[in-house]
C-alpha positions in Angstrom: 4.9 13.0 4.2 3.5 10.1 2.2 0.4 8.4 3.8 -0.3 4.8 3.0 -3.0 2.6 3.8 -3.2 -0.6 3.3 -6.9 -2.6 3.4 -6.7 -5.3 5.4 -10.3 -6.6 5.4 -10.6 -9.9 5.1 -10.7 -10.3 1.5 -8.1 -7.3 0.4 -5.9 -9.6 3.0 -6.7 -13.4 2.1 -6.0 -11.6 -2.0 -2.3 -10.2 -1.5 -2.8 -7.6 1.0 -0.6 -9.4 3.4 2.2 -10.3 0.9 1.9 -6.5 0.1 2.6 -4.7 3.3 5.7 -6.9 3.5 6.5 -5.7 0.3 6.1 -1.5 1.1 7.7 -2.0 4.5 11.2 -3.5 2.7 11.0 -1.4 0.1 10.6 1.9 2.2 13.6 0.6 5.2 15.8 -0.6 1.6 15.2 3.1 0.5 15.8 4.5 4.1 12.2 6.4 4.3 10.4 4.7 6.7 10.2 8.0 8.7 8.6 10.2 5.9 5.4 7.7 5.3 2.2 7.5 7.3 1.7 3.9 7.1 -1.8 2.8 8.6 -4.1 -0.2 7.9 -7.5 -0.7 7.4 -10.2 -3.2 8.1 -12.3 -2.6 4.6 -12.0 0.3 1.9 -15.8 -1.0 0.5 -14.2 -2.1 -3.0 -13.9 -5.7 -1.9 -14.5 -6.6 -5.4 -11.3 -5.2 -6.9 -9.0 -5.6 -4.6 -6.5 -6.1 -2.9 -7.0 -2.3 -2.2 -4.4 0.0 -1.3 -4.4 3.6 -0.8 -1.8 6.3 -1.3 -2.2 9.8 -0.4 -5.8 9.5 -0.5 -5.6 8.0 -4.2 -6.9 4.0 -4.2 -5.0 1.6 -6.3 -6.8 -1.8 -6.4 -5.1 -5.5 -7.7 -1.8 -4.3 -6.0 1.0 -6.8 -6.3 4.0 -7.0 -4.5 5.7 -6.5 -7.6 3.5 -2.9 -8.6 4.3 -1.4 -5.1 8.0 -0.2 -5.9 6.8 1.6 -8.6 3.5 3.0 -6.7 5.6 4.0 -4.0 8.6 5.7 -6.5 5.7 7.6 -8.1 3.8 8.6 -4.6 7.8 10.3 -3.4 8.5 11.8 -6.9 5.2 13.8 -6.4 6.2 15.0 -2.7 
């Protein structure tokens, strides 16, 4: 199972963070694995500075984009 966690402090969220979990929830119902990912949120990951933060299987990724999630999310299952 994939675990994903996605800051959602107030500056990870005003950043991107809330365009972002829009962007792993359709890409994990397009792929049909919504049921094998942990998907939790956060209220601060303490890297305010680089974000928006998000963390997958333990491993953070900071200045996500919508348009870097497919592939962080590709890699995270290709790994499993």
């Amino acid at each position: 199972m994939v675990s994903v966690t996605i800051c959602m402090g107030s500056s990870c969220f005003s950043r991107g963070n809330n365009r972002n979990l829009d962007a792993v929830r359709a890409w994990l119902t397009a792929q049909g694995r919504s049921a094998e990912v942990e998907l939790k949120g956060c209220r601060c990951g303490n890297a305010c500075g680089v974000g928006p933060n998000i963390w997958i299987n333990g491993t953070c990724h900071s200045g996500v984009t919508p348009e870097a999630v497919p592939e962080l999310l590709e890699k995270a299952f290709a790994q499993e």
